[in-house]
C-alpha positions in Angstrom: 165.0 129.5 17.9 162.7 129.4 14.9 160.3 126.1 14.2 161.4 124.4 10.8 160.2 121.0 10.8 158.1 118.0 12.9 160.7 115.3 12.3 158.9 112.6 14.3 155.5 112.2 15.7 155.1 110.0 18.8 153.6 107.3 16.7 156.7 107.8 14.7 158.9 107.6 18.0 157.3 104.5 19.1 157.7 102.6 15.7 161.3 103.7 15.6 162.1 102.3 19.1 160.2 99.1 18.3 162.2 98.5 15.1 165.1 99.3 17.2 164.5 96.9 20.1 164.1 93.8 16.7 167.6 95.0 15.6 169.4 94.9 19.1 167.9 91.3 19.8 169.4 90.3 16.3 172.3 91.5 16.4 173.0 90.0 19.5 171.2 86.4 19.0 169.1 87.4 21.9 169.4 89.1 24.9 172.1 86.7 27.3 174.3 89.0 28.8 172.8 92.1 27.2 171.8 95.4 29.3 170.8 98.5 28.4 172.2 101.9 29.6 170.7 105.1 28.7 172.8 108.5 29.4 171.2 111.1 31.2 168.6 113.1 30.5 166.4 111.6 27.4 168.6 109.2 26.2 167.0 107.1 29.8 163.7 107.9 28.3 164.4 105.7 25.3 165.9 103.2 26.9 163.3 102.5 29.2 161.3 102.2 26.6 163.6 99.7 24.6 163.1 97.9 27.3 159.8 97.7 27.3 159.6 96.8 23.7 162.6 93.7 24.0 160.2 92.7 27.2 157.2 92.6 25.0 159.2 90.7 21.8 161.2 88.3 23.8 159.3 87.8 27.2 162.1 88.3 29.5 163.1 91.3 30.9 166.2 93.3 30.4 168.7 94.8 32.7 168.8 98.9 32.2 170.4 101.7 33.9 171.5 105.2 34.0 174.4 107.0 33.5 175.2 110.2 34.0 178.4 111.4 32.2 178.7 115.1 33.6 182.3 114.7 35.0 183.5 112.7 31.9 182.8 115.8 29.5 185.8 116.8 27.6 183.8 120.8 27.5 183.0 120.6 31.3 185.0 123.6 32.1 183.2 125.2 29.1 179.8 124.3 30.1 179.3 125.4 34.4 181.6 126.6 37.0 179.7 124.0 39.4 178.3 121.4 37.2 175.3 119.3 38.3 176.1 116.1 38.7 173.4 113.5 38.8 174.0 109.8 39.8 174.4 106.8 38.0 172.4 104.3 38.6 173.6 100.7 37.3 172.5 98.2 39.7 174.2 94.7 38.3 177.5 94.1 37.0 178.7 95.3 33.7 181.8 93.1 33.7 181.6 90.6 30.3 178.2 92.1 29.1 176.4 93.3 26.0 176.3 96.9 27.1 174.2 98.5 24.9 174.9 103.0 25.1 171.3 104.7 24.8 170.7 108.5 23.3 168.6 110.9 22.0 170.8 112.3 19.1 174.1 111.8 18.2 176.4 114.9 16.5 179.6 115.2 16.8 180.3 111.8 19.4 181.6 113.6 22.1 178.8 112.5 24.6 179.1 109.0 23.4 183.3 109.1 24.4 182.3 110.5 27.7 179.8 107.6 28.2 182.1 105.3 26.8 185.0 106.3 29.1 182.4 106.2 32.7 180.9 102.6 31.3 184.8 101.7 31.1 185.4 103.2 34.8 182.5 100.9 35.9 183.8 97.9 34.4 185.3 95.9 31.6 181.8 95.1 28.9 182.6 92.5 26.8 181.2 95.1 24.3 180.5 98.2 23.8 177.3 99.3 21.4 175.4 102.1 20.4 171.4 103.0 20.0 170.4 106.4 19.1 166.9 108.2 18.1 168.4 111.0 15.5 171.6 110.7 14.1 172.2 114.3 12.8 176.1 113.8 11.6 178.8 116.3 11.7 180.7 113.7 14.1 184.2 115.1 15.3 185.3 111.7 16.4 185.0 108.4 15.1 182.2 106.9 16.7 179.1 105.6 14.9 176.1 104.3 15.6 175.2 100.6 15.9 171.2 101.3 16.0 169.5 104.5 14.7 165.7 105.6 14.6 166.6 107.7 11.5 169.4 109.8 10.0 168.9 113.2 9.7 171.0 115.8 7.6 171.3 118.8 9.5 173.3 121.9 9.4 175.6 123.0 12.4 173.1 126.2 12.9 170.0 123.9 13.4 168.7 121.5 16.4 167.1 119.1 16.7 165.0 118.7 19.8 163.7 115.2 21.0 160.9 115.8 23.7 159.2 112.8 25.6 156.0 112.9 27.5 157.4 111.5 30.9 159.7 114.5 30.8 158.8 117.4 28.3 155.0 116.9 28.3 154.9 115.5 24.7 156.7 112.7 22.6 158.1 114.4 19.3 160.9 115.7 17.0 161.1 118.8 15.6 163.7 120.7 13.8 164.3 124.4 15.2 166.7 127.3 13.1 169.2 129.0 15.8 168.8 132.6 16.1 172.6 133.2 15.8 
């Protein structure tokens, strides 16, 4: 991969998830019967941290948990004879709640259908919604994002990585140029 582009700084990350946090409490008059679920890997990273930020805003905490989607990939025999499966961890009832999806970038919406379909295996949310650093486009199905940090036109031969300190050893963006 060849280095194109710093998309975001962390400065830029944390302002992004701030103004997200603002437009997920408005959008939902508040935060009754709202959690928030981030899908594995750094899409928990975010939401931990949208967490944070509602906590800081609206005083109260709110719910948050994990999900891992690995068996409800539609390219799982595509991806790993013996996939890694990771667990879910959603400790309180998502039955008649806000549930609000987390991720790092969104593309084609396939990882937001397998999400979708595990959240509905769980339980029946009153709704669905979704909050996403990088939105990148080139969706394949028709899914959308309720919240986005920022919309970035890509091609199909780029990536975008989004690294966070807890995990990568630095909070950033960047756009990389595949070698194909």
């Amino acid at each position: 991969m060849k280095f194109k582009a710093q998309i975001m700084d962390e400065i830029a990350v944390e302002r992004a998830i701030t103004r997200i946090a603002h437009e997920i409490i408005e959008k939902n008059r508040g935060i009754e019967n709202l959690c928030l679920i981030g899908i594995r890997t750094r899409g928990v990273f975010i939401a931990s941290r949208l967490a944070k930020a509602i906590e800081k805003i609206e005083g109260k905490t709110v719910d948050m948990g994990i999900l891992d989607i690995s068996l409800y990939r539609d390219d799982l025999t595509f991806s790993a004879d013996d996939p890694v499966v990771n667990a879910t961890e959603i400790p309180f009832s998502i039955v008649n709640k806000k549930v609000v999806l987390v991720d790092d970038v969104i593309y084609t919406g396939r990882t937001v259908r397998a999400a979708m379909d595990a959240i509905m295996s769980i339980g029946r949310a009153a709704r669905i919604q979704l909050a996403v650093l990088i939105d990148r486009g080139h969706r394949e199905l028709p899914i959308r994002s309720d919240f986005v940090g920022k919309n970035i036109p890509t091609s199909s031969s780029e990536i975008v990585a989004v690294r966070f300190k807890e995990y990568d050893g630095e909070t950033s963006v960047k756009l990389y140029q595949r070698n194909d």
